[in-house]
C-alpha positions in Angstrom: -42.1 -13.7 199.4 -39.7 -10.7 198.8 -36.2 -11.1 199.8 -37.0 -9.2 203.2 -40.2 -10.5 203.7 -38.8 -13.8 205.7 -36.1 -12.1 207.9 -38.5 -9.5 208.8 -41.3 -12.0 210.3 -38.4 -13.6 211.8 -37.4 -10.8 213.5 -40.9 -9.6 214.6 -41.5 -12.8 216.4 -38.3 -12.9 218.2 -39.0 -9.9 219.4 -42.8 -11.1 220.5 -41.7 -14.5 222.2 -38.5 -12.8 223.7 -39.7 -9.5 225.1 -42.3 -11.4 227.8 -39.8 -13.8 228.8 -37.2 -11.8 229.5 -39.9 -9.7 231.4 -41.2 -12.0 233.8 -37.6 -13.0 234.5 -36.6 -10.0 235.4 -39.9 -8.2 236.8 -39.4 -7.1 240.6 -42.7 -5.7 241.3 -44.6 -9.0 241.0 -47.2 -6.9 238.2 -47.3 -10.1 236.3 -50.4 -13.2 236.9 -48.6 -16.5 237.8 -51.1 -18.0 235.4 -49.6 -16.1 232.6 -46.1 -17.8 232.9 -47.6 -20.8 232.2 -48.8 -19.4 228.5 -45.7 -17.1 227.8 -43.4 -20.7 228.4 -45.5 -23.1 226.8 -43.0 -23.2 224.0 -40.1 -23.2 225.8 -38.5 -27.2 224.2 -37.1 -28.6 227.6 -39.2 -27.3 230.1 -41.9 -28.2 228.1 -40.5 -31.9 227.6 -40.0 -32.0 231.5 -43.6 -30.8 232.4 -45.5 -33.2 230.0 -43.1 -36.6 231.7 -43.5 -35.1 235.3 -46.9 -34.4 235.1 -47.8 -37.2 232.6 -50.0 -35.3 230.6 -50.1 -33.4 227.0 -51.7 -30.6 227.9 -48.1 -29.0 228.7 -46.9 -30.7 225.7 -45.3 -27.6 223.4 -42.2 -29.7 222.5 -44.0 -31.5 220.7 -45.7 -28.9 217.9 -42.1 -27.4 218.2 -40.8 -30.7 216.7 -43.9 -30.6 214.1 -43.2 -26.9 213.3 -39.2 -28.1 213.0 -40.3 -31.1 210.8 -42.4 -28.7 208.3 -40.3 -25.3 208.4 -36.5 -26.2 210.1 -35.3 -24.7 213.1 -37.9 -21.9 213.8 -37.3 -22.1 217.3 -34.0 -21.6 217.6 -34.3 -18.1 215.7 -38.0 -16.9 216.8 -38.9 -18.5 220.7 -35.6 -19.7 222.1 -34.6 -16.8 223.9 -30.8 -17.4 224.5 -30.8 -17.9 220.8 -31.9 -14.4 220.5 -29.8 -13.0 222.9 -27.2 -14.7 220.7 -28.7 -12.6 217.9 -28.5 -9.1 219.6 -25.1 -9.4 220.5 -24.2 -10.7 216.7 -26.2 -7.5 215.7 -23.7 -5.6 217.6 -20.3 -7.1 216.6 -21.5 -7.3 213.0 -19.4 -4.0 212.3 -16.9 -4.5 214.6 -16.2 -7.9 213.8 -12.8 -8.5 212.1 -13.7 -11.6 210.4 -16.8 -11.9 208.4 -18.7 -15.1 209.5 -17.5 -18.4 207.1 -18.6 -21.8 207.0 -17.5 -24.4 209.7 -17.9 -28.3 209.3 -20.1 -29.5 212.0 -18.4 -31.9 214.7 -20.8 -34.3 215.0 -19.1 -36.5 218.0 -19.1 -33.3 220.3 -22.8 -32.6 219.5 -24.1 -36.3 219.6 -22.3 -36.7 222.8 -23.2 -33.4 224.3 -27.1 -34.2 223.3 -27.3 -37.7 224.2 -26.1 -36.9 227.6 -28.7 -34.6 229.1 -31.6 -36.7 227.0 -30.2 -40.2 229.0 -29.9 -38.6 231.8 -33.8 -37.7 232.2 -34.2 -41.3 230.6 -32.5 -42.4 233.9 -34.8 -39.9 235.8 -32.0 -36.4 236.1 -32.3 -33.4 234.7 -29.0 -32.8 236.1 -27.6 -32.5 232.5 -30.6 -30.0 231.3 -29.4 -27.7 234.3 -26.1 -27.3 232.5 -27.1 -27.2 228.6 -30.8 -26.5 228.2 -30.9 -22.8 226.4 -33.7 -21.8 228.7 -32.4 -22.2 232.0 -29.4 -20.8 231.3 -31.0 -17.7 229.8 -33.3 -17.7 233.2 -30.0 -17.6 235.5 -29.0 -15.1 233.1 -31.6 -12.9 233.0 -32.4 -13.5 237.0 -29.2 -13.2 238.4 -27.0 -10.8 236.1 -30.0 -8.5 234.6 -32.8 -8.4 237.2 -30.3 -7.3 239.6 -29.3 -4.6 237.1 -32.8 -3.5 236.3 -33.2 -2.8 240.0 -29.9 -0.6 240.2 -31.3 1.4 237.2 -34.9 1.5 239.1 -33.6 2.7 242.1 -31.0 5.4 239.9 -34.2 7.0 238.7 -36.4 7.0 241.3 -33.5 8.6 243.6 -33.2 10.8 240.7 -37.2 11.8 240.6 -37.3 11.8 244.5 -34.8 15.5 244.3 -37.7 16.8 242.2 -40.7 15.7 244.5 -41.4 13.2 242.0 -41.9 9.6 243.5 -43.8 7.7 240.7 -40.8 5.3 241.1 -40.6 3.6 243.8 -37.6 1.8 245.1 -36.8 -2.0 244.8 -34.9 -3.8 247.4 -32.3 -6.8 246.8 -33.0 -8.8 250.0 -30.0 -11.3 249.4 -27.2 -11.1 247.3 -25.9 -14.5 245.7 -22.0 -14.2 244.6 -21.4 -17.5 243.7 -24.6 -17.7 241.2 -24.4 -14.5 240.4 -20.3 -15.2 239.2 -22.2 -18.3 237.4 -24.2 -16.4 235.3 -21.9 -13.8 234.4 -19.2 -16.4 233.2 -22.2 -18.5 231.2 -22.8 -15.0 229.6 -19.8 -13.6 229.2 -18.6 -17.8 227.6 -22.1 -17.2 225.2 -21.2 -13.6 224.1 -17.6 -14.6 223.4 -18.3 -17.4 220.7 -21.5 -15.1 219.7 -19.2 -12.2 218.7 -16.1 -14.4 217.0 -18.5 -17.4 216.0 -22.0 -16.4 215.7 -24.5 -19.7 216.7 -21.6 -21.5 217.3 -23.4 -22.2 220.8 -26.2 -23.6 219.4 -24.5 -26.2 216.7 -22.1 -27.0 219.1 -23.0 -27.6 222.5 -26.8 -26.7 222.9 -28.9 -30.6 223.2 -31.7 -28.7 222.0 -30.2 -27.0 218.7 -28.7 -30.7 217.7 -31.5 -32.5 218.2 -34.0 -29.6 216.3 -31.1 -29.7 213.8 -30.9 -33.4 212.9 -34.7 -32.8 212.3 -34.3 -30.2 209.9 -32.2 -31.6 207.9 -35.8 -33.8 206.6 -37.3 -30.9 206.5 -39.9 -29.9 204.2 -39.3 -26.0 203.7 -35.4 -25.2 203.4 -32.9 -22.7 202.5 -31.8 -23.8 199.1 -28.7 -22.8 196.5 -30.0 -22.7 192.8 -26.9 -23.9 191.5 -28.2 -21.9 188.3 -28.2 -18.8 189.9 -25.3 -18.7 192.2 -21.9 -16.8 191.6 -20.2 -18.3 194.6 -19.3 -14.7 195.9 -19.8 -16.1 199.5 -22.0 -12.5 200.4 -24.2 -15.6 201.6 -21.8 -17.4 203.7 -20.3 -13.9 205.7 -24.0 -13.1 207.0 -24.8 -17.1 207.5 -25.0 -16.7 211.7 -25.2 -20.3 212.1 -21.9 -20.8 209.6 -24.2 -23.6 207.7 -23.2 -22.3 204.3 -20.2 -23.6 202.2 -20.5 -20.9 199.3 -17.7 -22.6 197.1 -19.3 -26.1 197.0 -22.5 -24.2 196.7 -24.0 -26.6 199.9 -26.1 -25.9 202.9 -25.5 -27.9 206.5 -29.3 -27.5 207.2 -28.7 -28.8 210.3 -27.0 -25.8 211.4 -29.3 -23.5 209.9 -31.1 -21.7 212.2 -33.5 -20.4 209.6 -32.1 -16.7 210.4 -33.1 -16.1 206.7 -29.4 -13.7 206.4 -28.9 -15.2 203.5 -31.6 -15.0 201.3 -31.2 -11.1 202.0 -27.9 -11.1 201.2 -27.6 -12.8 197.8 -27.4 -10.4 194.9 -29.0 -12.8 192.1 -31.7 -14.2 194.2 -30.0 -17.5 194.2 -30.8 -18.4 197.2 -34.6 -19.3 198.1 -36.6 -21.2 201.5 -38.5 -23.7 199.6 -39.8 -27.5 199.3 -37.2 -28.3 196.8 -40.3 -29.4 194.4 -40.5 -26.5 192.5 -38.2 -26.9 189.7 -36.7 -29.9 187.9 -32.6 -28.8 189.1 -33.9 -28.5 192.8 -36.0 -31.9 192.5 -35.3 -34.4 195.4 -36.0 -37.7 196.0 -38.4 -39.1 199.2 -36.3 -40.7 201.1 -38.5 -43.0 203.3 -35.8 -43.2 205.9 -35.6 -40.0 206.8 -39.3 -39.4 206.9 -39.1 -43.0 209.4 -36.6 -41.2 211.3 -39.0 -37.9 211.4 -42.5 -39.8 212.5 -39.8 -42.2 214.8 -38.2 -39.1 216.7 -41.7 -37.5 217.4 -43.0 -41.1 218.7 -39.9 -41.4 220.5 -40.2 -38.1 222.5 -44.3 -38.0 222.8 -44.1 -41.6 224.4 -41.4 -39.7 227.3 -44.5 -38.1 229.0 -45.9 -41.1 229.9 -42.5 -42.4 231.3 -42.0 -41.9 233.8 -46.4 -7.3 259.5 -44.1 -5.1 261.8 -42.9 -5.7 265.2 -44.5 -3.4 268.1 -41.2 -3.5 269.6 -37.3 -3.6 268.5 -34.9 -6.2 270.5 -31.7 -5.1 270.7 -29.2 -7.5 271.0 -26.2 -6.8 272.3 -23.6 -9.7 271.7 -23.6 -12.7 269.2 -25.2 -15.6 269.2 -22.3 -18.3 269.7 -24.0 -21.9 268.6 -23.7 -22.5 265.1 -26.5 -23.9 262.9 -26.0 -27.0 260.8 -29.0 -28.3 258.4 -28.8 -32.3 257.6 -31.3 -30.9 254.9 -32.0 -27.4 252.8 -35.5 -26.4 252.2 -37.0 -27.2 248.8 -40.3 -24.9 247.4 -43.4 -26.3 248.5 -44.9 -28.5 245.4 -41.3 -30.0 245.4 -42.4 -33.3 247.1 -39.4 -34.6 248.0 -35.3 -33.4 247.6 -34.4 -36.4 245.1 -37.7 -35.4 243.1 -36.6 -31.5 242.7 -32.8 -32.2 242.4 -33.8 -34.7 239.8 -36.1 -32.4 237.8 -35.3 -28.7 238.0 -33.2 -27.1 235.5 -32.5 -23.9 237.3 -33.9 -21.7 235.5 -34.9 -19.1 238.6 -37.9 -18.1 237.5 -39.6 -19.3 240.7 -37.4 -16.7 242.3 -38.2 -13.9 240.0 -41.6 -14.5 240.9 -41.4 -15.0 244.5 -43.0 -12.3 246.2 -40.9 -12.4 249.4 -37.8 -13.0 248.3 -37.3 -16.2 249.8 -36.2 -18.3 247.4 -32.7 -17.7 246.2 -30.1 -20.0 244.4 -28.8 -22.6 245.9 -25.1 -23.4 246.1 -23.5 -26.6 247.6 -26.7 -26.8 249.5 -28.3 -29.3 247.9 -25.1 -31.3 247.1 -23.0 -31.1 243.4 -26.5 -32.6 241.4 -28.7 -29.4 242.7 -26.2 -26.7 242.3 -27.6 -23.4 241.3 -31.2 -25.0 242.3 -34.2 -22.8 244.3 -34.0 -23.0 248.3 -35.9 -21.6 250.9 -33.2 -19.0 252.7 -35.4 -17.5 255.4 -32.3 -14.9 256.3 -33.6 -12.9 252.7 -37.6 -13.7 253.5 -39.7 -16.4 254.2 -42.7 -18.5 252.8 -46.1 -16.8 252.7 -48.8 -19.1 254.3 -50.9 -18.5 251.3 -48.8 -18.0 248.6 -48.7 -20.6 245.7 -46.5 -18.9 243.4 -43.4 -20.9 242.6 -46.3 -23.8 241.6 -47.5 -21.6 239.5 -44.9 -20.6 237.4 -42.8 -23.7 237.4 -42.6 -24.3 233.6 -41.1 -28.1 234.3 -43.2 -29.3 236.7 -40.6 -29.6 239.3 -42.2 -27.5 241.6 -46.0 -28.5 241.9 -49.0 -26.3 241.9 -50.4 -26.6 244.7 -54.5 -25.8 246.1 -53.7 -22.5 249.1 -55.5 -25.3 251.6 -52.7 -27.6 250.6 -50.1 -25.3 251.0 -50.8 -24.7 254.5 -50.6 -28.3 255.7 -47.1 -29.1 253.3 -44.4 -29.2 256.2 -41.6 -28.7 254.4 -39.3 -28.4 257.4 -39.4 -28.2 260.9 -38.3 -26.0 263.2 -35.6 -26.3 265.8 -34.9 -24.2 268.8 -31.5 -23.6 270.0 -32.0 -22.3 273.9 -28.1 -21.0 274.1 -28.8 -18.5 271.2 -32.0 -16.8 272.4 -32.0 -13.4 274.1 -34.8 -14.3 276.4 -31.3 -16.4 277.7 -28.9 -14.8 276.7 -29.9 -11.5 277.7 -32.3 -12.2 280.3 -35.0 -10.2 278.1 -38.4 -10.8 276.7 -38.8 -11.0 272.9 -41.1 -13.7 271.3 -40.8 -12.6 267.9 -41.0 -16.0 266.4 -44.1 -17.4 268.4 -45.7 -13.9 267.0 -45.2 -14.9 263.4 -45.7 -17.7 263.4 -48.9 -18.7 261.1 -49.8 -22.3 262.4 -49.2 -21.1 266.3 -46.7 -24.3 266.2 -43.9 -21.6 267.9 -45.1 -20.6 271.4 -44.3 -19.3 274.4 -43.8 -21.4 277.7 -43.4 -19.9 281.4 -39.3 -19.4 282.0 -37.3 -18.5 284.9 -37.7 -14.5 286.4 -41.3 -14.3 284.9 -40.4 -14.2 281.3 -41.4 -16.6 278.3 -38.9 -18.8 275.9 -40.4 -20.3 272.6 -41.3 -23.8 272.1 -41.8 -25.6 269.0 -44.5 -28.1 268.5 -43.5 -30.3 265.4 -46.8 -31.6 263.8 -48.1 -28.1 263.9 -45.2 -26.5 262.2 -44.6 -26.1 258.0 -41.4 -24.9 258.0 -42.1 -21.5 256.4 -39.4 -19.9 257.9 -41.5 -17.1 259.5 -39.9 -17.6 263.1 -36.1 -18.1 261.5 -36.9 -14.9 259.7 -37.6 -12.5 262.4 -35.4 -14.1 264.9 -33.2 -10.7 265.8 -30.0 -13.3 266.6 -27.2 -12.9 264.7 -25.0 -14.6 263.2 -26.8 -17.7 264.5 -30.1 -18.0 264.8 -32.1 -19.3 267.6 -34.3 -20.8 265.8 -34.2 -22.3 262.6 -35.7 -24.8 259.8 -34.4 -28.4 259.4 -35.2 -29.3 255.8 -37.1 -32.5 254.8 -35.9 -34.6 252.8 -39.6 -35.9 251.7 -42.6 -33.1 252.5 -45.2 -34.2 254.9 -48.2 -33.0 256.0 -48.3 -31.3 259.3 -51.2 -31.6 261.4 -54.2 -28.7 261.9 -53.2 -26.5 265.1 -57.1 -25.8 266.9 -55.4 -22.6 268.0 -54.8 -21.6 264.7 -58.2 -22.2 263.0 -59.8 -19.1 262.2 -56.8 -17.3 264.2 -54.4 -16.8 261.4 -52.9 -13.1 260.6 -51.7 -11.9 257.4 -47.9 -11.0 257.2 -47.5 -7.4 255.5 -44.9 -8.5 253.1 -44.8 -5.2 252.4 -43.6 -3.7 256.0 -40.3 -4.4 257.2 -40.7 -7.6 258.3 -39.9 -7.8 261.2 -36.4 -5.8 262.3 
């Protein structure tokens, strides 16, 4: 192939796998199919991984052709699907010039990376994925793209279509941020701002460092078939090579590659003057010859046993209340509310990464990041806060689009009987109380008619909650007009049930307009 050739089908898919991603990370107007995300992720190493041990099946298995496609051609992924590896790329693109310090070779520390591999991989050995929800590339590019550029991409969204509206133009329409996270938010800037730092000084220092994924790709590619190579013949030891080597693999003066730090950028091979430099087999000439060594090829077969045998392991109101003083009794949850297809809080804390792509996806909003909510182990982790939206009664999403498997799919007949809370009513906080004034708003949206109202003193109604009938979506919470308590709230479960079929319900269910201003 011509010295080009390589970098430029490298680039070219990049752009292919990182373009959709990003998109359906970022994409506030729902335009995508949940059974889309599936496809665009199924390459994606750790979610992958996750998937195929939660769900105990290969069929979600695209960690394991990434470690074939490492084993024949090096670190592919790192450069062409991983997509905080790319991001790495575009912001190397852009301090290339203003870089002080051309790039140079650095000798890899293999203690930090062992250590910072073997943790995460032990971890979902011991059932966690609490170390993947620090480390794993993906996730952190999903918080990245969810809570720093989504956010952005609205701002710019609702720029233009203010812009458009002063010339009668309103192709655009306006997005709307129901909730604003700080804390995740202030995460995700620091992981970014952390990545960009040692991107600009260090190119892929990231990903020979500290990334479980790049390490364990990279002590794969070093038994590689296809590599780069030096043809000792060839090469001046100018070092042209080692200043454009992103992932500092190359030690120009010994004339040596780390290929286990090469993340197959192909920089190199464009950069070398005498064509000394070439991504082969190493069997093409007699000074490039190597031997088989049948240990490495063990450890090859060995590694892709070892990680193939892990899946088998394991609407609008009619009327405005207007309240006139605070609520005073405070709410405390023993438990937040996981996504439905969660099955139980120990399952989710245990399995999600945080990647937030269930709440890019969500259509109402109501699933937002997590803070101390869950505990230290699900920090940054999806929860159901009903103050930014609530849970559709027929909306399967977050299943859908889960790319580890930590959020289940589930049938729209099973979503309707998952209780994943139940609601509580505090008396002291409702107007009908309080103000001595009807509202109802809860029993009215409620979708399994487990809210109603009960006779109460001067001929009005208060709301009662009837348990087994109830799903915890959050409906009622959500267009309770108390503030800053609620009167009525969800109590989390700790394991989902299965609520019970409310008679009064059957056939009787209305459709929330997610699209109105639900509800004040």
């Amino acid at each position: 192939m011509g010295t080009g050739l390589l970098k430029k089908i490298r680039i070219v898919l990049a752009i292919l796998f990182f373009i959709p991603v990003t998109y359906i990370l970022i994409d506030f107007t729902n335009s995508v199919s949940s059974h889309l995300f599936n496809t665009i992720l199924f390459f994606q190493f750790v979610p992958s991984l996750l998937k195929s041990i939660l769900l105990f099946s290969f069929t979600s298995a695209g960690f394991i052709i990434i470690i074939l496609l490492t084993v024949l051609f090096g670190r592919i992924y790192c450069s062409t699907i991983c997509p905080l590896g790319i991001l790495q790329d575009i912001i190397n693109y852009i301090a290339k010039k203003k870089r002080k310090r051309k790039l140079s070779f650095i000798k890899p520390n293999k203690i930090v990376k062992i250590t910072l591999t073997a943790i995460p991989f032990l971890l979902v050995i011991a059932g966690a994925a609490t170390g993947f929800l620090v480390l794993d590339p993906y996730s952190i590019y999903g918080r990245i793209a969810g809570n720093f550029l989504r956010p952005a991409a609205i701002f710019i969204n609702n720029l233009v279509s203010s812009l458009l509206s002063y010339f009668d133009v309103y192709s655009v329409y306006p997005a709307e941020i129901k909730a604003f996270n700080a804390i995740p938010f202030l995460v995700a800037f620091l992981y970014l701002v952390f990545i960009a730092y040692l991107a600009f000084t260090k190119g892929r220092h990231y990903c020979n460092l500290i990334c479980p994924v790049g390490t364990l790709l990279g002590l794969m590619s070093r038994y590689s078939f296809f590599k780069i190579r030096i043809k000792n013949e060839d090469c001046l030891s100018c070092g042209l090579c080692e200043r454009d080597c992103k992932g500092n693999c190359i030690d120009s003066e010994n004339k040596k590659v780390e290929h286990e730090n090469c993340v197959m950028c192909f920089n190199c091979i464009s950069a070398c003057p005498t064509k000394g430099i070439v991504y082969s087999t190493g069997y093409s000439s007699k000074s490039n010859k190597t031997e088989t060594d049948e240990g490495k090829r063990n450890f090859i077969i060995k590694s892709a046993v070892y990680f193939s045998s892990l899946t088998f392991l394991g609407q609008k109101l009619q009327k405005k209340i207007v309240v006139a003083k605070p609520s005073t009794v405070p709410v405390f949850r023993k438990y937040a509310v996981s996504p439905p297809g969660s099955k139980s809080l120990e399952r989710f804390n245990n399995s999600c990464t945080a990647c937030h792509l269930c709440i890019s996806a969500c259509p109402t909003q109501v699933l937002q990041p997590s803070f101390l909510e869950y505990g230290l182990n699900g920090m940054l982790q999806p929860r159901l806060d009903n103050n930014a939206g609530f849970c559709n009664f027929d909306c399967v999403t977050c299943g859908e689009v889960c790319p580890t498997g930590a959020i289940m799919p589930l049938t729209v007949e099973e979503k309707k009987l998952t209780q994943l809370g139940v609601a509580k009513f505090i008396e002291d906080n409702c107007v009908v109380k309080t103000q001595n004034t009807d509202c109802g708003a809860c029993a009215e949206h409620c979708p399994t008619k487990a809210v109603h109202m009960i006779p109460y003193k001067n001929n009005l109604f208060i709301p009662e909650v009837r348990e087994d009938y109830c799903i915890g979506c959050g409906a009622c919470e959500h267009a309770c007009p108390v503030k800053p308590y609620k009167a009525i709230y969800v109590e989390g479960n700790a394991v989902h049930k299965t609520a019970k079929i409310n008679p009064e319900s059957e056939d009787k269910h209305q459709e929330i307009d997610t699209g109105a201003e639900f509800p004040f």
